[in-house]
C-alpha positions as CSV (number, residue, x, y, z in Angstrom):
1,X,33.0,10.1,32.6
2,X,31.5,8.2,29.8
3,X,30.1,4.4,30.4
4,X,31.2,1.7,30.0
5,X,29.7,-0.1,26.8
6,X,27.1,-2.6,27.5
7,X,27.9,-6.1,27.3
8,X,26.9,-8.6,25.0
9,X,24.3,-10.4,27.5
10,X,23.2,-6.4,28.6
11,X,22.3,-6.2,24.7
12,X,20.5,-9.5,24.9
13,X,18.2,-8.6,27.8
14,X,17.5,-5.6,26.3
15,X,16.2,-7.1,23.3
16,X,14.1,-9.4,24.6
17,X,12.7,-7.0,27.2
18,X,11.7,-4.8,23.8
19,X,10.5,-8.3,22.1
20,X,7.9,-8.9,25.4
21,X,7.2,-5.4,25.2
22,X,5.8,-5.6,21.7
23,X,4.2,-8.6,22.4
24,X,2.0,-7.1,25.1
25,X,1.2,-4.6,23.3
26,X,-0.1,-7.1,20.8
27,X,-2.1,-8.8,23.1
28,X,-3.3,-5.1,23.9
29,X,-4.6,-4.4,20.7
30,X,-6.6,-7.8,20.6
31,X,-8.7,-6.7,23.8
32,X,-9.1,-3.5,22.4
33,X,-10.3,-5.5,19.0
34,X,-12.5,-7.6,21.3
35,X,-14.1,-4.3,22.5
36,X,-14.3,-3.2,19.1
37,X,-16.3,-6.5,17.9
38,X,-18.8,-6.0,21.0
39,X,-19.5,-2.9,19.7
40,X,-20.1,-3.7,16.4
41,X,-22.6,-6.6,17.3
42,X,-24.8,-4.0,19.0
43,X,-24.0,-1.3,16.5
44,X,-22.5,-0.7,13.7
45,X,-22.7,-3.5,10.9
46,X,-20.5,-4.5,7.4
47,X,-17.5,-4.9,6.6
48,X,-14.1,-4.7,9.1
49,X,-11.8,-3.7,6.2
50,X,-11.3,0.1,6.2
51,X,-8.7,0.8,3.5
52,X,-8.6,4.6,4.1
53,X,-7.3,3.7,7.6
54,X,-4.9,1.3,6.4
55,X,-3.8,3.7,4.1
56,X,-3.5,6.5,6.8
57,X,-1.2,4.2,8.8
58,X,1.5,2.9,5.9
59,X,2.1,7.0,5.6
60,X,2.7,7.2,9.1
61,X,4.8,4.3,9.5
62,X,7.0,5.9,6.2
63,X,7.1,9.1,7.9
64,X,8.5,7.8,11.0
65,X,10.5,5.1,9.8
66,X,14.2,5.1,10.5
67,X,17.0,2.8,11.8
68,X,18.6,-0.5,10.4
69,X,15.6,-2.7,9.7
70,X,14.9,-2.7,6.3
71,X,11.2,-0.6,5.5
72,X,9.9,-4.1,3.6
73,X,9.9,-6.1,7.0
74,X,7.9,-3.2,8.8
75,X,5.3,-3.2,6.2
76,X,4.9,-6.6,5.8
77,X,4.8,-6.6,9.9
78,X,2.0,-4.1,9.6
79,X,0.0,-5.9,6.8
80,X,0.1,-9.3,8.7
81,X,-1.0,-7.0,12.0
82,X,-3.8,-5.3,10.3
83,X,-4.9,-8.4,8.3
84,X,-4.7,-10.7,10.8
85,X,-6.6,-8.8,13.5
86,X,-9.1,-7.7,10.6
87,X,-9.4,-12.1,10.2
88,X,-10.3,-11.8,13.8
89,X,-13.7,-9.5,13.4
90,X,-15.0,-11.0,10.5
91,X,-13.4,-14.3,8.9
92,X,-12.4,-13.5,5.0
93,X,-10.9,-15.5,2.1
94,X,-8.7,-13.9,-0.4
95,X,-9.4,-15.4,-4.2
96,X,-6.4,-14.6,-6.0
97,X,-6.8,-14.7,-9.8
98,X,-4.4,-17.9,-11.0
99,X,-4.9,-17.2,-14.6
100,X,-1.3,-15.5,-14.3
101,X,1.8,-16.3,-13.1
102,X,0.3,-17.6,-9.9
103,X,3.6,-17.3,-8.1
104,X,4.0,-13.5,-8.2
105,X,0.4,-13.2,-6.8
106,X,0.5,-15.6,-3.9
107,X,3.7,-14.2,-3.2
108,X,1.9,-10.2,-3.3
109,X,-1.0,-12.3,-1.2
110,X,0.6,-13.9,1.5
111,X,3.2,-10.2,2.1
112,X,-0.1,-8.3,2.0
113,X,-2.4,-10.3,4.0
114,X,-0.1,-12.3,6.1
115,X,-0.3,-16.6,6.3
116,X,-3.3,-16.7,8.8
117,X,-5.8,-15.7,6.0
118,X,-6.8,-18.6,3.6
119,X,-6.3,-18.4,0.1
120,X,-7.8,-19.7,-2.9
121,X,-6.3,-20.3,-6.4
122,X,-9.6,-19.4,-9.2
123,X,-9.2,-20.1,-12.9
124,X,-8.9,-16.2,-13.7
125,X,-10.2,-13.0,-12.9
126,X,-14.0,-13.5,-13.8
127,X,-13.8,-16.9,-11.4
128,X,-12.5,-14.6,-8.8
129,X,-15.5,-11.7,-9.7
130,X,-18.1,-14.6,-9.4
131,X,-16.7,-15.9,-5.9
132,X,-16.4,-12.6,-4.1
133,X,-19.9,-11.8,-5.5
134,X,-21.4,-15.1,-4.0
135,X,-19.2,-14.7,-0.2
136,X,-19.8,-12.8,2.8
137,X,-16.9,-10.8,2.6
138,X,-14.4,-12.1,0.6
139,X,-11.6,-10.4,-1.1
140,X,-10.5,-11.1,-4.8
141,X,-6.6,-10.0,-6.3
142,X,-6.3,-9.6,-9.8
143,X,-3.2,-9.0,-11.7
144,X,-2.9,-5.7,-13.8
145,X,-1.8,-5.5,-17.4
146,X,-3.3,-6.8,-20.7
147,X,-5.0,-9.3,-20.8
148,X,-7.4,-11.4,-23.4
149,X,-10.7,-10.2,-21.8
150,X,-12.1,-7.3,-20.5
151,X,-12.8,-8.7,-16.9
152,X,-13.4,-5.2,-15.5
153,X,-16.6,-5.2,-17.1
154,X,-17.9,-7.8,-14.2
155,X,-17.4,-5.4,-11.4
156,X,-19.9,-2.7,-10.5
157,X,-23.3,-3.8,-11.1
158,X,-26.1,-4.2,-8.6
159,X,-24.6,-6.9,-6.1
160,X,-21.3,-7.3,-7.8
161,X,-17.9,-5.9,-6.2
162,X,-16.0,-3.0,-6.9
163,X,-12.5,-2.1,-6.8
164,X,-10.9,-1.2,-2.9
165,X,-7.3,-1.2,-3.0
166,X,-4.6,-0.6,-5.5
167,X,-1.6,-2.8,-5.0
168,X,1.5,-2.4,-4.3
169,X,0.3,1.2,-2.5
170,X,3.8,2.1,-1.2
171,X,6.7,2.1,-4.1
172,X,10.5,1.8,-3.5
173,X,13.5,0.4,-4.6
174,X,13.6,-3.6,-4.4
175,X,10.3,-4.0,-2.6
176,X,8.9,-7.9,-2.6
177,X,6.5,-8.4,-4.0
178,X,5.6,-5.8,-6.5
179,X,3.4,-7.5,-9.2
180,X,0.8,-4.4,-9.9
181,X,-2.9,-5.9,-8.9
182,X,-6.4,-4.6,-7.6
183,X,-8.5,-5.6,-4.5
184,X,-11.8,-6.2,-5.0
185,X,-14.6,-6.9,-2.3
186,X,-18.2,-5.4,-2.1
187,X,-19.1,-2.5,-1.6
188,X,-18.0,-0.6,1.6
189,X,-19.9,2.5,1.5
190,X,-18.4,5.2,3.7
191,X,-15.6,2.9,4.8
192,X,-14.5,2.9,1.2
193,X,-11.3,5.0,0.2
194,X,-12.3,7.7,-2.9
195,X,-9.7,9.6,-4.0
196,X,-8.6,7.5,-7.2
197,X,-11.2,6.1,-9.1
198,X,-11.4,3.0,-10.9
199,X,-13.2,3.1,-14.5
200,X,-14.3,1.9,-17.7
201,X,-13.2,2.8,-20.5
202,X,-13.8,2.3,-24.2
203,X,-12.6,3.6,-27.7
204,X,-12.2,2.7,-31.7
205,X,-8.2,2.0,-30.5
206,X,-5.7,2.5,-28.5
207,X,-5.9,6.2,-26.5
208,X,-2.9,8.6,-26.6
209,X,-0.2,8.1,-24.3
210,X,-0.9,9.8,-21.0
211,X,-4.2,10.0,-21.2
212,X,-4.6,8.2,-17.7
213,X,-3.5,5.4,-15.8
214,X,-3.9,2.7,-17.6
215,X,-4.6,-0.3,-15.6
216,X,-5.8,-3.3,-17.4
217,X,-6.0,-3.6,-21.2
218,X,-7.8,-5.5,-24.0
219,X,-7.5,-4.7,-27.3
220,X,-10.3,-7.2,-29.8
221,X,-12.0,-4.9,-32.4
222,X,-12.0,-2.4,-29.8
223,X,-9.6,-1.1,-27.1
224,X,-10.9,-1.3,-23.8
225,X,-9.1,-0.7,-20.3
226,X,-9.9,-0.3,-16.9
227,X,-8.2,3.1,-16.0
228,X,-7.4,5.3,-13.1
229,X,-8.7,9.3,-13.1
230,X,-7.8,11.3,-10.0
231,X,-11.1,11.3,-8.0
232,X,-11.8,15.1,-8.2
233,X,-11.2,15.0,-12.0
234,X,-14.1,12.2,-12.6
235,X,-16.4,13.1,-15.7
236,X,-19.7,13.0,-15.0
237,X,-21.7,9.5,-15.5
238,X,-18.7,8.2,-16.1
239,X,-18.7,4.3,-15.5
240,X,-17.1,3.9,-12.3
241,X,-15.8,0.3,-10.7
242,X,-14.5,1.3,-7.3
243,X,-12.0,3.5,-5.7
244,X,-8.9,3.0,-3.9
245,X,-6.1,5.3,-2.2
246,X,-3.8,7.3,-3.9
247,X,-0.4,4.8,-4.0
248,X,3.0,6.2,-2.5
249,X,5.6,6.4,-4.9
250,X,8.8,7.0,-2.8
251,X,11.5,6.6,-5.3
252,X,9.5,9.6,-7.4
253,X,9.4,11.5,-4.1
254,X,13.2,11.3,-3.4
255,X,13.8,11.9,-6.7
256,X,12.1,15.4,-6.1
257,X,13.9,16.1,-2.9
258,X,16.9,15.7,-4.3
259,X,16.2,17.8,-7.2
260,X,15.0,20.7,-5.1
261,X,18.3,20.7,-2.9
């Protein structure tokens, strides 16, 4: 005999008994961040922000993803969770590049990094270079595409940031927020993600189509870009400026799918 569907109050008190569930587990994850922060103190020092394990965990929450709720609210849940507990271990400032259209950025900010971490507007992406160089731990977001200077060149040298993060990592259909930018902090050493890296590059004009990723762009009596060569593929002494996860593209991987059906 089949039962009898629930009733509208059942469905209520089931929600809210998964809504206090999630929020213990919440306030499970903060003593378990408290723990981690003791620890750190008497051991390990640098930088919280591990973007190889934040990378780890957006594949697994695509992997496992299913159900009614639309994959952009569970990321940006994620973000705020990771961002806002990684607030927590070490205070942090994003300095987004305002240069731009300063909307699109905030908006890539505040969905990446939730609304507990502060932002600050700079005048453009050198401003932001120069601020994350003088913080603690600071992040900077600059917008991709061409632009009238070659900013990249700030980033690399001895004391200077690099580039961590890639954004947006995961690609789909009408995701928020999808303005292409880079994260920039200093150095992480082994907490740092390497399997795209960041570069330099420079010619008489313009390189063929395909050559790599281009990222950023100035063209003067030069061209010169800040590219993206697969990790593994790296010329030697080329000039590197950071590293960041591979990004997801799940439109490209669907299309595959299908085709292979």
């Amino acid at each position: 005999m089949s039962q009898p569907p629930k009733t509208l109050d059942e469905l209520r008190q089931e929600i809210d008994r998964i809504d206090e569930t999630m929020h213990q587990l919440l306030i499970e994850r903060g003593g378990i961040i408290d723990a981690l922060v003791r620890v750190k103190r008497t051991g390990e020092t640098g930088s919280a922000f591990r973007p190889g394990r934040e990378a780890d965990m957006m594949r697994r929450l695509v992997a496992r993803h299913s159900g009614r709720l639309p994959f952009s609210a569970v990321e940006h849940i994620w973000r705020t969770i990771i961002s806002g507990f990684t607030h927590v271990q070490a205070p942090y400032a994003v300095h987004v590049d305002g240069s731009g259209d300063q909307g699109t950025l905030r908006d890539l900010a505040r969905f990446q990094m939730g609304f507990d971490v502060p932002l600050v507007m700079q005048d453009g992406p050198d401003a932001v270079i120069a601020a994350v160089s003088r913080s603690q731990g600071d992040l900077g977001l600059i917008g991709l595409g061409r632009t009238a200077t070659p900013w990249w060149e700030g980033l690399g040298r001895p004391g200077q940031p690099v580039v961590m993060a890639r954004l947006p990592f995961l690609i789909y259909a009408d995701r928020p927020a999808a303005t292409p930018a880079v994260v920039i902090a200093k150095p992480l050493g082994d907490a740092a993600v390497d399997e795209v890296a960041a570069v330099a590059a420079d010619f008489a004009g313009p390189p063929q189509p395909g050559m790599f990723d281009v990222l950023a762009e100035c063209f003067t009596d030069r061209w010169r870009g800040l590219v993206a060569v697969p990790s593994a593929n790296l010329p030697e002494g080329a000039p590197r400026l950071g590293s960041f996860a591979r990004p997801m593209d799940l439109m490209a991987r669907a299309d595959a799918e299908a085709a292979a059906e």
